[in-house]
C-alpha positions in Angstrom: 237.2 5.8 123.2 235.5 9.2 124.3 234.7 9.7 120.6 232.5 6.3 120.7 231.1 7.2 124.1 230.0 10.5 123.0 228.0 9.1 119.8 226.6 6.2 121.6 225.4 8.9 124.0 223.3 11.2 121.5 221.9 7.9 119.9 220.3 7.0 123.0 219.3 10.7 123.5 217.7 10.6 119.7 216.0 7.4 120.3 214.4 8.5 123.7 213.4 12.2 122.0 211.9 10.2 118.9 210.3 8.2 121.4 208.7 11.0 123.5 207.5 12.7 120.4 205.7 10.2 119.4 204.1 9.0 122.9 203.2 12.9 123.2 201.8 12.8 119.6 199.8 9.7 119.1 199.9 8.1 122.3 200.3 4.4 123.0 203.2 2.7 124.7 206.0 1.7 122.3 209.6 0.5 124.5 212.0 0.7 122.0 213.5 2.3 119.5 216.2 0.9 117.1 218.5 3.2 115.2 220.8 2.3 111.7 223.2 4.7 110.1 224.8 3.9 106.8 226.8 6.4 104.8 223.5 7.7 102.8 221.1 8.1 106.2 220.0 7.0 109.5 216.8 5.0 110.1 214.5 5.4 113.5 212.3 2.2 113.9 209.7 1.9 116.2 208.1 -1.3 117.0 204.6 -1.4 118.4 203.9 2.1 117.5 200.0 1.7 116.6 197.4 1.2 118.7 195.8 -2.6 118.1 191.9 -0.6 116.7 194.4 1.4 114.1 196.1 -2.3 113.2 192.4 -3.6 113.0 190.9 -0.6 110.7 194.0 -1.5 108.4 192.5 -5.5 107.7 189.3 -4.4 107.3 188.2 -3.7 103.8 185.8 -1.1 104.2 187.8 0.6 106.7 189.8 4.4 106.4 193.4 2.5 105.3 194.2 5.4 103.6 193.0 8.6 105.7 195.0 6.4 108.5 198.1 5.9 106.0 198.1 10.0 105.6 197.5 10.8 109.1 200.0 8.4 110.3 203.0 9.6 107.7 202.2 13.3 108.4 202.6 12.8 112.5 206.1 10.8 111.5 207.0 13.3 109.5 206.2 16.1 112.4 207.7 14.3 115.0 210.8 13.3 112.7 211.2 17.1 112.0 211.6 17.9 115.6 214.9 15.7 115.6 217.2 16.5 112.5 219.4 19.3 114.7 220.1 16.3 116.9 220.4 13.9 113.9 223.2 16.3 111.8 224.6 16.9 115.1 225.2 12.6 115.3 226.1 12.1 112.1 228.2 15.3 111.3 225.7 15.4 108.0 223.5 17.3 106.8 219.8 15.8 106.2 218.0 16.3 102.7 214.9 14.8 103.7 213.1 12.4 105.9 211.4 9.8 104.1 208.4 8.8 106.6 207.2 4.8 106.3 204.5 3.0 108.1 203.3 -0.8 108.0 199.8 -1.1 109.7 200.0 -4.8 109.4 203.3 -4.8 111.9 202.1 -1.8 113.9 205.8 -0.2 112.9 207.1 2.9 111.8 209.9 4.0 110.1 211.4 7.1 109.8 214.4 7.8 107.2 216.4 10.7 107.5 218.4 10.8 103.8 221.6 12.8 104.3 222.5 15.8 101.3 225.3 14.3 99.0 
């Protein structure tokens, strides 16, 4: 039982530190943070991550999509970085890379930490 208690512990202490980062990095005021582990990595979603004028400049035709896209996937990748001594340290894995995702439509991103085979 300690065992369980102890990992449910560091994934609330990951999703509040990926959390943080984020609000300290970009800003805006996402409340949650959902985390899946399978054998091959762990996943970090975060709902409401965008700020509604980035969500807008996505549906506009004209408008910097893919300067945003960039931006956007660096910062994940920055603030994703920040958290893979806490991520090995959950998982007992080592991580190989973090594969950063974002969907400007939803307002989500994604980080995927891919664990060394």
């Amino acid at each position: 039982m300690e065992q369980k208690t102890v990992k449910t512990g560091l994934a609330e202490e990951i999703k509040q530190a990926i959390l943080d980062a984020w609000q300290e990095g970009h800003g805006g005021t996402p409340k949650q943070v959902h985390l899946m582990q399978n054998d091959d990595g762990l996943a970090l979603l975060i709902p409401e991550a965008l700020y509604q004028a980035e969500i807008e400049l996505s549906r506009n035709p004209a408008g910097g999509t893919r300067v945003l896209t960039e931006y956007l996937r660096t910062l994940v990748s920055t603030v994703s970085g920040q958290l893979v001594p806490q991520i090995e340290k959950f998982s007992g894995q080592k991580v190989a890379e973090i594969v950063p995702l974002i969907d400007l439509r939803a307002g989500w991103i994604i980080s995927i930490f891919r664990y060394k085979n």
